[in-house]
N, CA, C, O and CB atoms as a CASP TS submission, in Angstrom:
PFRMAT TS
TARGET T0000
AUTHOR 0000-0000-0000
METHOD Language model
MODEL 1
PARENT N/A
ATOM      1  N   UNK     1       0.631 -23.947  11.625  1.00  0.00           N
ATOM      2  CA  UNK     1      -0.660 -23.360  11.849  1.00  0.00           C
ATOM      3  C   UNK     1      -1.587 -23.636  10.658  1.00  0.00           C
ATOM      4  O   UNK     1      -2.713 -24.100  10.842  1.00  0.00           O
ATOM      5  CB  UNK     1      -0.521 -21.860  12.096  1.00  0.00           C
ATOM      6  N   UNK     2      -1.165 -23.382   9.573  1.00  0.00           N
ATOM      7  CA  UNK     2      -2.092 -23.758   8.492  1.00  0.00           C
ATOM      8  C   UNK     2      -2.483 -25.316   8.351  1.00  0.00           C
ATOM      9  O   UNK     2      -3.649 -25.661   8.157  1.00  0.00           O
ATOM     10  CB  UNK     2      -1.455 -23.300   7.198  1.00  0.00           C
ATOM     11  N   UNK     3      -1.565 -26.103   8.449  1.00  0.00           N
ATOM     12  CA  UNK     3      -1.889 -27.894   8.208  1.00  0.00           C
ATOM     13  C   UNK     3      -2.532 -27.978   9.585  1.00  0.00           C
ATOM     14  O   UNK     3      -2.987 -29.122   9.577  1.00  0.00           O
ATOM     15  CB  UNK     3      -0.276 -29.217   7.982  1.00  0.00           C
ATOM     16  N   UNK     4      -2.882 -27.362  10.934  1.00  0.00           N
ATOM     17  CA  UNK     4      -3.751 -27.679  11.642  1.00  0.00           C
ATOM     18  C   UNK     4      -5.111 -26.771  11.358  1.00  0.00           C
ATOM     19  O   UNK     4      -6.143 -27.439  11.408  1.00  0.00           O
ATOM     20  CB  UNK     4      -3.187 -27.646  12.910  1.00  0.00           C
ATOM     21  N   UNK     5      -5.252 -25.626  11.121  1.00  0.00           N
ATOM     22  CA  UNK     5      -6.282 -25.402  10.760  1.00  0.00           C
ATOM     23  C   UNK     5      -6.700 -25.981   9.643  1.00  0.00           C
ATOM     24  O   UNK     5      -7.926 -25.872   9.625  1.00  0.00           O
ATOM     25  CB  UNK     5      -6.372 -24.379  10.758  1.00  0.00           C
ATOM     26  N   UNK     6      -6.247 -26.647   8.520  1.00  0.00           N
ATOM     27  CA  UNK     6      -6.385 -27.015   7.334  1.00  0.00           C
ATOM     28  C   UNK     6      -7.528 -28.420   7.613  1.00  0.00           C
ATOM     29  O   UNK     6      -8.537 -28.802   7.021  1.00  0.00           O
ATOM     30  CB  UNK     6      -4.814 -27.277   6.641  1.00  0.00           C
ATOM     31  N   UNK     7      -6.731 -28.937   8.885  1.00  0.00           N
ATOM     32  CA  UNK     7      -6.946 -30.160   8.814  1.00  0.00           C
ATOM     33  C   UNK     7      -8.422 -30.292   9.734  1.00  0.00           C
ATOM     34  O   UNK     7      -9.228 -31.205   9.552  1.00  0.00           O
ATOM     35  CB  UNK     7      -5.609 -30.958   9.313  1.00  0.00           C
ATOM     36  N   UNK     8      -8.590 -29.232  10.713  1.00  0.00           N
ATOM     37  CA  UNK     8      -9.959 -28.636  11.466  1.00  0.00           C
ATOM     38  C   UNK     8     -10.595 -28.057  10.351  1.00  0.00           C
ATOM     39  O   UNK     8     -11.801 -28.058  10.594  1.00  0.00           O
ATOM     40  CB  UNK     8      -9.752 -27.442  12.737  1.00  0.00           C
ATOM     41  N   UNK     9     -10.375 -27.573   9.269  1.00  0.00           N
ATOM     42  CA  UNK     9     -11.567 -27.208   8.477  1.00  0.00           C
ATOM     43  C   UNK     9     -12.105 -28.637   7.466  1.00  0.00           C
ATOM     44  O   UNK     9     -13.026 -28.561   6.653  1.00  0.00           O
ATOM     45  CB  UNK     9     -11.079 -25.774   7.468  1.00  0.00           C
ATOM     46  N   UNK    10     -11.358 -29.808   7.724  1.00  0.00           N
ATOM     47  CA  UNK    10     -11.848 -30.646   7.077  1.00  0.00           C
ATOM     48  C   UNK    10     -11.087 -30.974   5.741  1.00  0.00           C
ATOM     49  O   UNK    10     -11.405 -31.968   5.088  1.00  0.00           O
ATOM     50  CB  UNK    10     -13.065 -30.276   6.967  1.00  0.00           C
ATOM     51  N   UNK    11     -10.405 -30.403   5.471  1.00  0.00           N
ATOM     52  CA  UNK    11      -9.708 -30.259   4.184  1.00  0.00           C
ATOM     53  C   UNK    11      -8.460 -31.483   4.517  1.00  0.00           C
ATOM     54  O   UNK    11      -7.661 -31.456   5.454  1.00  0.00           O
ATOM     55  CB  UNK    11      -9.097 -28.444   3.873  1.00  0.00           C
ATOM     56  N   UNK    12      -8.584 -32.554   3.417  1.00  0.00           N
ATOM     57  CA  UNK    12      -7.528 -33.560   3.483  1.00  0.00           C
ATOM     58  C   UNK    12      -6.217 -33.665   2.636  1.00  0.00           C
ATOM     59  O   UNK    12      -5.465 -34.631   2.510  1.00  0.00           O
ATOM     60  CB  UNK    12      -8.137 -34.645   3.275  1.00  0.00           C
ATOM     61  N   UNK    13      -6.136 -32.258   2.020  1.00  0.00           N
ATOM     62  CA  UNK    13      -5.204 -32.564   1.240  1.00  0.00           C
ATOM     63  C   UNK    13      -3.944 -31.910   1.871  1.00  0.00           C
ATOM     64  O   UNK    13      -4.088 -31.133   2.815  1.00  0.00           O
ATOM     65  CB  UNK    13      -5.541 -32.175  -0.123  1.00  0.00           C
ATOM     66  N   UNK    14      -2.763 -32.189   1.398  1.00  0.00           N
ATOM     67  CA  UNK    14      -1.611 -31.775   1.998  1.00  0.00           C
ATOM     68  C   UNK    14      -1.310 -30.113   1.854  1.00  0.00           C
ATOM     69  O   UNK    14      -0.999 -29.684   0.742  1.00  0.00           O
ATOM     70  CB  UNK    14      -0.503 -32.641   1.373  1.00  0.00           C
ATOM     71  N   UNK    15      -1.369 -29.586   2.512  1.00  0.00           N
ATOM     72  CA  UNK    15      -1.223 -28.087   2.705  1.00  0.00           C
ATOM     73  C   UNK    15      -0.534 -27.073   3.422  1.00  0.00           C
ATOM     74  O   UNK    15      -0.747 -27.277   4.618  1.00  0.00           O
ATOM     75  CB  UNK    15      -2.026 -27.801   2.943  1.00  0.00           C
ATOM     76  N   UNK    16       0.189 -26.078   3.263  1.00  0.00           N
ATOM     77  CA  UNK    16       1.372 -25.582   3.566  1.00  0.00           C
ATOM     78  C   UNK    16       1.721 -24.268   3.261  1.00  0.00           C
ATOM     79  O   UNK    16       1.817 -23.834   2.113  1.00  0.00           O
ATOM     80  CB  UNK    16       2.175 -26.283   3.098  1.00  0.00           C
ATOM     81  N   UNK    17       1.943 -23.524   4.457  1.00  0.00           N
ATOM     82  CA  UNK    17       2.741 -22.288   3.559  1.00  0.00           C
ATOM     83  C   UNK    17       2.864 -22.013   1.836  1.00  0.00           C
ATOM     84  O   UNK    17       2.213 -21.238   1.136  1.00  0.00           O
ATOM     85  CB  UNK    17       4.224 -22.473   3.942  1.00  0.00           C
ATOM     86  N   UNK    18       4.106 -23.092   1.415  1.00  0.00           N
ATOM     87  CA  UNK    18       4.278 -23.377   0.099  1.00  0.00           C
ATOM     88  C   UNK    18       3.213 -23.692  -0.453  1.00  0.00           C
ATOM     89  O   UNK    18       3.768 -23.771  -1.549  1.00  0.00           O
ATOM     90  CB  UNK    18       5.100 -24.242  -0.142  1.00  0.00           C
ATOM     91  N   UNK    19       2.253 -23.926  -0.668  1.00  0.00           N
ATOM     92  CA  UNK    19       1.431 -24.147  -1.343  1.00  0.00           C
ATOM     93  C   UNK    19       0.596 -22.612  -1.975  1.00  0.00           C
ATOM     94  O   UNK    19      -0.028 -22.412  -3.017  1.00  0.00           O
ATOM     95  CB  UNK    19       0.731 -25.128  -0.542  1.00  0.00           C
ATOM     96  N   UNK    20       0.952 -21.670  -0.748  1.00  0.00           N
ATOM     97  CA  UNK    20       0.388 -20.076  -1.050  1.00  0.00           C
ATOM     98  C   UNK    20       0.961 -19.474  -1.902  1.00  0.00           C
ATOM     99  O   UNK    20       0.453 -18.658  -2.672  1.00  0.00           O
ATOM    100  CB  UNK    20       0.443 -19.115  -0.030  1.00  0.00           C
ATOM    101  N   UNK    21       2.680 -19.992  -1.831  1.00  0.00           N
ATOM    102  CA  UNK    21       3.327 -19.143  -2.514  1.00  0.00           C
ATOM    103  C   UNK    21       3.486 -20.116  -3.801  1.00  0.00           C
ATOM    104  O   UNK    21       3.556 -19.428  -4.820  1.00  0.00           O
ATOM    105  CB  UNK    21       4.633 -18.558  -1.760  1.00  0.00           C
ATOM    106  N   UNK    22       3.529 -20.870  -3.946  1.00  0.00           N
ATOM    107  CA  UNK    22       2.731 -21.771  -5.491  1.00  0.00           C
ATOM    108  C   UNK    22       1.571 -21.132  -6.163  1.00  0.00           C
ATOM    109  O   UNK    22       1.477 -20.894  -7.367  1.00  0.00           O
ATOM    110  CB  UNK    22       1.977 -23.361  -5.100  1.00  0.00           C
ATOM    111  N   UNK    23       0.721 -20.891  -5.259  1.00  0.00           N
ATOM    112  CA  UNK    23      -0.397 -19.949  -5.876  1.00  0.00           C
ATOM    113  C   UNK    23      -0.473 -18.775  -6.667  1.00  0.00           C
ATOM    114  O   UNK    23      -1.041 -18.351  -7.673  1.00  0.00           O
ATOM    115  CB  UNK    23      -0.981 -19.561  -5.076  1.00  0.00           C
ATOM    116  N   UNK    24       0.734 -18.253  -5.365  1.00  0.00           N
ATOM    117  CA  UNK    24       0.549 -16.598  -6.073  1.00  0.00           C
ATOM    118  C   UNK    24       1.737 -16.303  -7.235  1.00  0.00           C
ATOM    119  O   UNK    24       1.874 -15.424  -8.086  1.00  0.00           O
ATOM    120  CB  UNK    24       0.801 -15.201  -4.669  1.00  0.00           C
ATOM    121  N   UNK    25       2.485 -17.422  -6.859  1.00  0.00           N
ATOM    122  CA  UNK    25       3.930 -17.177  -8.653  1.00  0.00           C
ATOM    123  C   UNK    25       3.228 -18.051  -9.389  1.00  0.00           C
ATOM    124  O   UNK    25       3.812 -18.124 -10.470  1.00  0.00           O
ATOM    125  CB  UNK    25       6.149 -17.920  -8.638  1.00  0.00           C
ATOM    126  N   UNK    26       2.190 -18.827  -9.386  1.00  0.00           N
ATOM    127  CA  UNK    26       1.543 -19.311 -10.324  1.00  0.00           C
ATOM    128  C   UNK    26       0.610 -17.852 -11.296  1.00  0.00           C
ATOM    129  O   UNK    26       0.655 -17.313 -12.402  1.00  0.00           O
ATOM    130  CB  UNK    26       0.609 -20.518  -9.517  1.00  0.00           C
ATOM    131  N   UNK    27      -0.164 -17.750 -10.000  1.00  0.00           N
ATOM    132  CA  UNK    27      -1.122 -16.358 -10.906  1.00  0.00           C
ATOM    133  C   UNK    27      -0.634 -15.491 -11.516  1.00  0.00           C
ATOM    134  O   UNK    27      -1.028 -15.059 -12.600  1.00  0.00           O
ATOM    135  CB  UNK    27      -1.892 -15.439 -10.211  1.00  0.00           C
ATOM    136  N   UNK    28       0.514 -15.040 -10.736  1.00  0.00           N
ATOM    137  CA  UNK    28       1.499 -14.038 -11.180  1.00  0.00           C
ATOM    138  C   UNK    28       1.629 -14.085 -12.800  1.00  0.00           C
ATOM    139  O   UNK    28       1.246 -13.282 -13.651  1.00  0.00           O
ATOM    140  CB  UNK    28       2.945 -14.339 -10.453  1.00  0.00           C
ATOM    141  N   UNK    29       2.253 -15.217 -12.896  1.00  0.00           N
ATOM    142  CA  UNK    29       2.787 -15.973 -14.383  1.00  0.00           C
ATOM    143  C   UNK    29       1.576 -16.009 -15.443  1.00  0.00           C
ATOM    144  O   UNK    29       1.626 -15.748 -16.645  1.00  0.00           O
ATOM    145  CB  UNK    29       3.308 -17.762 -14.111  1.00  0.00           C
ATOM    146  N   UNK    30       0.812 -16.282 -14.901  1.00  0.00           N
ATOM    147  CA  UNK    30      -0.234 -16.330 -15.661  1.00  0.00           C
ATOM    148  C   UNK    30      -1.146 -14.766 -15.956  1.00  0.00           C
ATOM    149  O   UNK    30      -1.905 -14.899 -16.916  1.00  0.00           O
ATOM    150  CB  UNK    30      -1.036 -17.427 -14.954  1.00  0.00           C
ATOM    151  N   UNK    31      -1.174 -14.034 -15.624  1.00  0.00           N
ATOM    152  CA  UNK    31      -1.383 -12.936 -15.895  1.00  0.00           C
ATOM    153  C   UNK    31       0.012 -11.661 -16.063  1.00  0.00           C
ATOM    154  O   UNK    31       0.153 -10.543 -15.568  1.00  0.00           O
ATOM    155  CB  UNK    31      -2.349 -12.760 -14.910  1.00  0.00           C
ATOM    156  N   UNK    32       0.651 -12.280 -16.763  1.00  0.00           N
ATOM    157  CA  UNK    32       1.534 -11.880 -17.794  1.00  0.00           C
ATOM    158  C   UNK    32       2.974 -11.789 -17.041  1.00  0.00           C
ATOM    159  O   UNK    32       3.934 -11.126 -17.436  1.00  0.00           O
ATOM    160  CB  UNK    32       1.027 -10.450 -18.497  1.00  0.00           C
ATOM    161  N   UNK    33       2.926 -12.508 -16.001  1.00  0.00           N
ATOM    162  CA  UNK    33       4.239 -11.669 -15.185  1.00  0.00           C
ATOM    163  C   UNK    33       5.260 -12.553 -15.255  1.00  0.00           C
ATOM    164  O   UNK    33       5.126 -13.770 -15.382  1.00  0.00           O
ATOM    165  CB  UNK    33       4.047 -11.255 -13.507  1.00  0.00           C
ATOM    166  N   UNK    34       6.602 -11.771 -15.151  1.00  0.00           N
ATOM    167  CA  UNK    34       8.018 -12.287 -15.494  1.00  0.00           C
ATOM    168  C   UNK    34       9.066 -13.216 -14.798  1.00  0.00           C
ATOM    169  O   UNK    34       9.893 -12.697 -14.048  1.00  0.00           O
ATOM    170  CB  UNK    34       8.651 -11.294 -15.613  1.00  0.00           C
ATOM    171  N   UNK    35       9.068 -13.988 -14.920  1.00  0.00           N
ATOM    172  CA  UNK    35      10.008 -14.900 -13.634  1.00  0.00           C
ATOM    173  C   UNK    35      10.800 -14.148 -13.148  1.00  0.00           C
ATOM    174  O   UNK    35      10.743 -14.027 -11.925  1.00  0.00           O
ATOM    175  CB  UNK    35      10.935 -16.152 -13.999  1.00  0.00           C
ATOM    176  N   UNK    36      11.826 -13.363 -13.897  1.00  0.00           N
ATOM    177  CA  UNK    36      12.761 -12.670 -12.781  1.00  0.00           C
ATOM    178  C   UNK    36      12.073 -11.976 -11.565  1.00  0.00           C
ATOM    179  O   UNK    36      12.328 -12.148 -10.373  1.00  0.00           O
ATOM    180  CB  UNK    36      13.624 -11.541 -13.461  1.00  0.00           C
ATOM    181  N   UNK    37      11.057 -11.077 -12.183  1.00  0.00           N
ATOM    182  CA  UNK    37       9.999 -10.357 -10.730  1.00  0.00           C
ATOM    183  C   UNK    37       9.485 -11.132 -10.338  1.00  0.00           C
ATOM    184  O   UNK    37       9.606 -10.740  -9.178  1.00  0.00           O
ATOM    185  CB  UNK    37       8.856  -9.335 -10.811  1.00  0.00           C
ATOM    186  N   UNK    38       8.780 -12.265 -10.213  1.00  0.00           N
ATOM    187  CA  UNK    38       8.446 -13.103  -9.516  1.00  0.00           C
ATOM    188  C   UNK    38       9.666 -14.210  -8.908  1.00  0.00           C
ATOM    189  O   UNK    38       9.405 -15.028  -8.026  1.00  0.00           O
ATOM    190  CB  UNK    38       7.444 -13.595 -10.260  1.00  0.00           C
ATOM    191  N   UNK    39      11.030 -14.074  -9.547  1.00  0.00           N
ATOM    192  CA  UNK    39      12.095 -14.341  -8.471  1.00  0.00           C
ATOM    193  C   UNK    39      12.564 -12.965  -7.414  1.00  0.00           C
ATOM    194  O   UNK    39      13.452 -13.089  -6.570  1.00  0.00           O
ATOM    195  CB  UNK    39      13.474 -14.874  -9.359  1.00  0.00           C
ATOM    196  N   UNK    40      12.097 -12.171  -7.549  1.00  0.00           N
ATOM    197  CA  UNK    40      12.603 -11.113  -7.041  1.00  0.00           C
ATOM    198  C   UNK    40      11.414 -11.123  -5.743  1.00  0.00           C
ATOM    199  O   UNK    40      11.769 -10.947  -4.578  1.00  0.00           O
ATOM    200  CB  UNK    40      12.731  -9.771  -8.184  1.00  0.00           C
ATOM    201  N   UNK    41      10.330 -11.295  -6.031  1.00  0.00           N
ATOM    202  CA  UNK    41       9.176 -11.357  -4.813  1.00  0.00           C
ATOM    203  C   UNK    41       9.251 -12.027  -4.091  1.00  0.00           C
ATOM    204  O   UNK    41       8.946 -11.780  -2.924  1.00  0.00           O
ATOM    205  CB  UNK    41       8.031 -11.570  -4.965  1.00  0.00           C
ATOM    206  N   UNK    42       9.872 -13.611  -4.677  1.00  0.00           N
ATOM    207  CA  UNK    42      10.188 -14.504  -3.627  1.00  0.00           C
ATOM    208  C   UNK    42      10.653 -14.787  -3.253  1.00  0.00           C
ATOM    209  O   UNK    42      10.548 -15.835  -2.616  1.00  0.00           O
ATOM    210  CB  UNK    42      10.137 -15.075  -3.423  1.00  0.00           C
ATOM    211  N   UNK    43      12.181 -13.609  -3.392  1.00  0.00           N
ATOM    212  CA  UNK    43      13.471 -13.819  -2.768  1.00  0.00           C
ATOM    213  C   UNK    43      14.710 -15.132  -2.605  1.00  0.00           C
ATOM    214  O   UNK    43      15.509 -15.482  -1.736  1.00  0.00           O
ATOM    215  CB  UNK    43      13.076 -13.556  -1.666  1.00  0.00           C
ATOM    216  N   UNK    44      14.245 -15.678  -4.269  1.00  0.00           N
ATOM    217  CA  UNK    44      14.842 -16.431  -4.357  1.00  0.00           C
ATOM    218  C   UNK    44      15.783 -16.111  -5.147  1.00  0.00           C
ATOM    219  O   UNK    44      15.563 -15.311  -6.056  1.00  0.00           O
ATOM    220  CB  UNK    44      14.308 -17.259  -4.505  1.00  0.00           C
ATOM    221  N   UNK    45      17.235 -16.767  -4.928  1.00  0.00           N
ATOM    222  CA  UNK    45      18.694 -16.472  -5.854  1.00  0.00           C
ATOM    223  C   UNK    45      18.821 -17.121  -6.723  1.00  0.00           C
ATOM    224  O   UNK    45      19.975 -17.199  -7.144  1.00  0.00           O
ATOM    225  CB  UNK    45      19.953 -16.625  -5.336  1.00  0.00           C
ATOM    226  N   UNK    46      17.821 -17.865  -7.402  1.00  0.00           N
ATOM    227  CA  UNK    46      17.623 -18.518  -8.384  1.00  0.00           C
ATOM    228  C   UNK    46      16.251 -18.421  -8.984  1.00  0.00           C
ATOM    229  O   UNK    46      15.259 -18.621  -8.283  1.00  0.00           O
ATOM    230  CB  UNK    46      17.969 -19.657  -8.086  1.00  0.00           C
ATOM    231  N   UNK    47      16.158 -18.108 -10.318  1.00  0.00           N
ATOM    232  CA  UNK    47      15.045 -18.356 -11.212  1.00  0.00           C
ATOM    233  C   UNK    47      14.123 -19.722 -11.504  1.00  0.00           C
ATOM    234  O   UNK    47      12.919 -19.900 -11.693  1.00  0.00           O
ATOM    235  CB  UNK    47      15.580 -18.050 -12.315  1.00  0.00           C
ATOM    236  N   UNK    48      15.514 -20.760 -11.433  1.00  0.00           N
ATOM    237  CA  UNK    48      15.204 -22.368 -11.231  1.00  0.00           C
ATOM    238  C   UNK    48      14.203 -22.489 -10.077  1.00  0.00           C
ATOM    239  O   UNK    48      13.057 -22.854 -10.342  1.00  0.00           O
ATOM    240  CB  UNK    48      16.636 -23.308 -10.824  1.00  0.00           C
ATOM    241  N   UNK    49      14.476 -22.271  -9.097  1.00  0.00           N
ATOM    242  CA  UNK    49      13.979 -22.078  -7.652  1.00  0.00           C
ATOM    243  C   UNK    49      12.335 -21.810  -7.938  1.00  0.00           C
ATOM    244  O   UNK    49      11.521 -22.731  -7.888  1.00  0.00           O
ATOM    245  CB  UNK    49      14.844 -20.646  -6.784  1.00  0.00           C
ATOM    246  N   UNK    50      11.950 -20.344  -8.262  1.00  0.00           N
ATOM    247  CA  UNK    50      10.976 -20.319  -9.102  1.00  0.00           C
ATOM    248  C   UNK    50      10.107 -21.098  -9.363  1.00  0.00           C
ATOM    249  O   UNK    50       8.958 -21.338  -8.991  1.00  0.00           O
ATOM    250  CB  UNK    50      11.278 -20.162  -9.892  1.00  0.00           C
ATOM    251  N   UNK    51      11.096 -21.616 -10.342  1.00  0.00           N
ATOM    252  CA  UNK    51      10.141 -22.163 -11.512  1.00  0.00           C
ATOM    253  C   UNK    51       9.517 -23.634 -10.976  1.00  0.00           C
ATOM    254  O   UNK    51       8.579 -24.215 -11.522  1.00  0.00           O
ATOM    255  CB  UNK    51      11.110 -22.403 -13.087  1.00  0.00           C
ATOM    256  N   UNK    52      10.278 -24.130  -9.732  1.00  0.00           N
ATOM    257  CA  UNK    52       9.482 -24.645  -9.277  1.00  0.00           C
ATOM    258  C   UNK    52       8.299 -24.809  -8.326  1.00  0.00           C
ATOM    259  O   UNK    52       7.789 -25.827  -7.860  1.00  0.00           O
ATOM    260  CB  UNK    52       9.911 -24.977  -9.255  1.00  0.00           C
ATOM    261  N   UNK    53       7.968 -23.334  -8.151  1.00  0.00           N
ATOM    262  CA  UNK    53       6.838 -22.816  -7.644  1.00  0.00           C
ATOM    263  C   UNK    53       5.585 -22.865  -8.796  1.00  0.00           C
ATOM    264  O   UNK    53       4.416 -23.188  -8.586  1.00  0.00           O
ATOM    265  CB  UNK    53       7.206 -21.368  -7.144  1.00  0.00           C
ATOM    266  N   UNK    54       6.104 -22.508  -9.870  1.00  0.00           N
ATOM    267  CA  UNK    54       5.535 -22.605 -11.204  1.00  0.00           C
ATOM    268  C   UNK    54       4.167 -23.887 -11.637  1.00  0.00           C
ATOM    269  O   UNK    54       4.362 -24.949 -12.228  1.00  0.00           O
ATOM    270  CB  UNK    54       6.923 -22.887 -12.074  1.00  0.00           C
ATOM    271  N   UNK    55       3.123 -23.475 -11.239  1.00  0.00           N
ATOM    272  CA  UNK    55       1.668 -24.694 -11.964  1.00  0.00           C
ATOM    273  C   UNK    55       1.139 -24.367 -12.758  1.00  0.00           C
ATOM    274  O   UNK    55       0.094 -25.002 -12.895  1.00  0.00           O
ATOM    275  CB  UNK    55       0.425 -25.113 -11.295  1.00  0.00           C
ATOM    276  N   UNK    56       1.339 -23.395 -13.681  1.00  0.00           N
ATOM    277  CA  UNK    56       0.859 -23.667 -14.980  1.00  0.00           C
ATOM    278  C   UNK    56       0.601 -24.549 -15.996  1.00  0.00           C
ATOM    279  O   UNK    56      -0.322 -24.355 -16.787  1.00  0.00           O
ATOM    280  CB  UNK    56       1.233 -23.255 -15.374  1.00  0.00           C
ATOM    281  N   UNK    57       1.264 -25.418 -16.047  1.00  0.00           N
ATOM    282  CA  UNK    57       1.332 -26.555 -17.106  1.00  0.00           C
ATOM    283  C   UNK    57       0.599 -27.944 -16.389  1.00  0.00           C
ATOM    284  O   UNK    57       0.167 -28.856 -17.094  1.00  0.00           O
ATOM    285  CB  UNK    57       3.098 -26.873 -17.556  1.00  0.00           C
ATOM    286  N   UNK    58       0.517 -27.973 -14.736  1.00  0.00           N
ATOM    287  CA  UNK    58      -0.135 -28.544 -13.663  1.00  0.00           C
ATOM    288  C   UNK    58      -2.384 -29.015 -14.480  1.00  0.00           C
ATOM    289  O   UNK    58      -3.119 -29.999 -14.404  1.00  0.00           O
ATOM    290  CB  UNK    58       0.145 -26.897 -12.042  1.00  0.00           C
ATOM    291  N   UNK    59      -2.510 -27.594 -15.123  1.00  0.00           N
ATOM    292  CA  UNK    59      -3.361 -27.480 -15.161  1.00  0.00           C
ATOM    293  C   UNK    59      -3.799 -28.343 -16.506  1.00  0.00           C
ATOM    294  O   UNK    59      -3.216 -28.174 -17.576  1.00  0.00           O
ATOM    295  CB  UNK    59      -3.501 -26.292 -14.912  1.00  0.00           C
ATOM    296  N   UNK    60      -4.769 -29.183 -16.359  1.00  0.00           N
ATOM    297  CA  UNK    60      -5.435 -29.749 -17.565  1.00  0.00           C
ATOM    298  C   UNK    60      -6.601 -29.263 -18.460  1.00  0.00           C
ATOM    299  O   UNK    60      -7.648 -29.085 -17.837  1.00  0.00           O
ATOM    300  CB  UNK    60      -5.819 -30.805 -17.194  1.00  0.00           C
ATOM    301  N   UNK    61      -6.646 -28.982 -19.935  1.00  0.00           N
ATOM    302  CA  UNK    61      -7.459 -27.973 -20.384  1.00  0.00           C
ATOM    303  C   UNK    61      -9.251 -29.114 -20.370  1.00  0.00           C
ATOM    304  O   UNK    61      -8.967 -30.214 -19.896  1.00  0.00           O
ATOM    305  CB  UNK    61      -6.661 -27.258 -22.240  1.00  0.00           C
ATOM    306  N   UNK    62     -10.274 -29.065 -20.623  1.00  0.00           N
ATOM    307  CA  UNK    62     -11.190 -29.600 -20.701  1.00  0.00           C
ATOM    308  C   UNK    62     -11.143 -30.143 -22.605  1.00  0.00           C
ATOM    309  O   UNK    62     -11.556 -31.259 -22.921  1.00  0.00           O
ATOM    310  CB  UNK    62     -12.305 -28.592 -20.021  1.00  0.00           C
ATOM    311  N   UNK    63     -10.784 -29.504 -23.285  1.00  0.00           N
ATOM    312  CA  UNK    63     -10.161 -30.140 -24.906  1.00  0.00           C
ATOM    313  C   UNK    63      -9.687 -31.425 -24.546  1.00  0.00           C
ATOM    314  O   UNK    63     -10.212 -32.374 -25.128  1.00  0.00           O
ATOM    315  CB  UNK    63      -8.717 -29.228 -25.732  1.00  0.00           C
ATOM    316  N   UNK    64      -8.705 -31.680 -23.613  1.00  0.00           N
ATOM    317  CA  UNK    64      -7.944 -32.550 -23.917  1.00  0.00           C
ATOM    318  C   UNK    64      -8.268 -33.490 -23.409  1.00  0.00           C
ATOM    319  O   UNK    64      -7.831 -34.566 -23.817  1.00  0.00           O
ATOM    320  CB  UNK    64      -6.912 -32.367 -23.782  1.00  0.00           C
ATOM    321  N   UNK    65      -9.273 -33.418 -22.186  1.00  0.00           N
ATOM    322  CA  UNK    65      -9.743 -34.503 -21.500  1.00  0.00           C
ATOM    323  C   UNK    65     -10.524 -35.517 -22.375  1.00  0.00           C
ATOM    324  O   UNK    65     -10.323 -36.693 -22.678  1.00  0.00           O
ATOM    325  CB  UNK    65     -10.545 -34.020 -20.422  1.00  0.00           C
ATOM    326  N   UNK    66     -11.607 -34.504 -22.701  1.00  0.00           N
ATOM    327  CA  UNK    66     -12.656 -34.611 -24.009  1.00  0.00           C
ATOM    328  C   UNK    66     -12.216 -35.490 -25.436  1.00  0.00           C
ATOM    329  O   UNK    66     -12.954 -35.766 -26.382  1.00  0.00           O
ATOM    330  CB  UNK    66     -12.909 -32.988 -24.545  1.00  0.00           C
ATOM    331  N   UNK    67     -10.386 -35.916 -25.211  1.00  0.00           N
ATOM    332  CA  UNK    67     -10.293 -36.562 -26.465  1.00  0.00           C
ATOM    333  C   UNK    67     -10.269 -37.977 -26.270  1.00  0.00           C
ATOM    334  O   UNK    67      -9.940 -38.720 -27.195  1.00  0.00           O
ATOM    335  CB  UNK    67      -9.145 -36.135 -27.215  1.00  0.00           C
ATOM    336  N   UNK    68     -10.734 -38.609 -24.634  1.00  0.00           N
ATOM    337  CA  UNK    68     -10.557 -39.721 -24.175  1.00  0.00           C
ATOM    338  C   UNK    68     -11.697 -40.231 -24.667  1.00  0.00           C
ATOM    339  O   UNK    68     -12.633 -39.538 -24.268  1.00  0.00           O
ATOM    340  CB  UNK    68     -10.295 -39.822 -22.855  1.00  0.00           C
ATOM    341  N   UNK    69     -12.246 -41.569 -25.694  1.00  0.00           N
ATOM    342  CA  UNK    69     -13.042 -41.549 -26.040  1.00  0.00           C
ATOM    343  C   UNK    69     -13.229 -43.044 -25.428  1.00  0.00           C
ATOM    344  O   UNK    69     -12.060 -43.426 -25.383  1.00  0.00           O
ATOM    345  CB  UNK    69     -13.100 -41.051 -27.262  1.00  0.00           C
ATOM    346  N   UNK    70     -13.857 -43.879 -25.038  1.00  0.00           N
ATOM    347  CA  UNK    70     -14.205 -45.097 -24.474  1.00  0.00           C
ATOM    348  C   UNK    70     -15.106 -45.793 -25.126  1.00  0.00           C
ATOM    349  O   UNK    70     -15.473 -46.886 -24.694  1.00  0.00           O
ATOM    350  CB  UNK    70     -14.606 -44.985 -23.303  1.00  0.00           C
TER
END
């Protein structure tokens, strides 16, 4: 349901369930929260599992872009 509405709203990128719950153990993490509770939310039996829900490090700061000099 989502990759067809995704794809009727015009949106071309690959999209999925997983991608929500990437979101929200991403935010989670990022506003201070703990992998185990965020393994515990997502009912996963592994922390590993997790952590690959995990985009924090995904993210590129604007510093670093800024050191590409041409």
């Amino acid at each position: 349901m989502i990759r067809r509405r995704a794809t009727e709203a015009g949106i071309r990128t690959q999209i999925g369930n997983h991608s929500f719950r990437a979101t929200g153990i991403t935010k989670y993490l990022r506003n201070s929260g703990k992998l185990e509770v965020a393994q515990q939310m997502a009912n996963h039996k592994s922390a590993r599992t997790t952590g690959l829900y995990d985009r924090r490090t995904d993210q590129v700061s604007l510093d670093e872009v800024e050191r590409i000099v041409i």
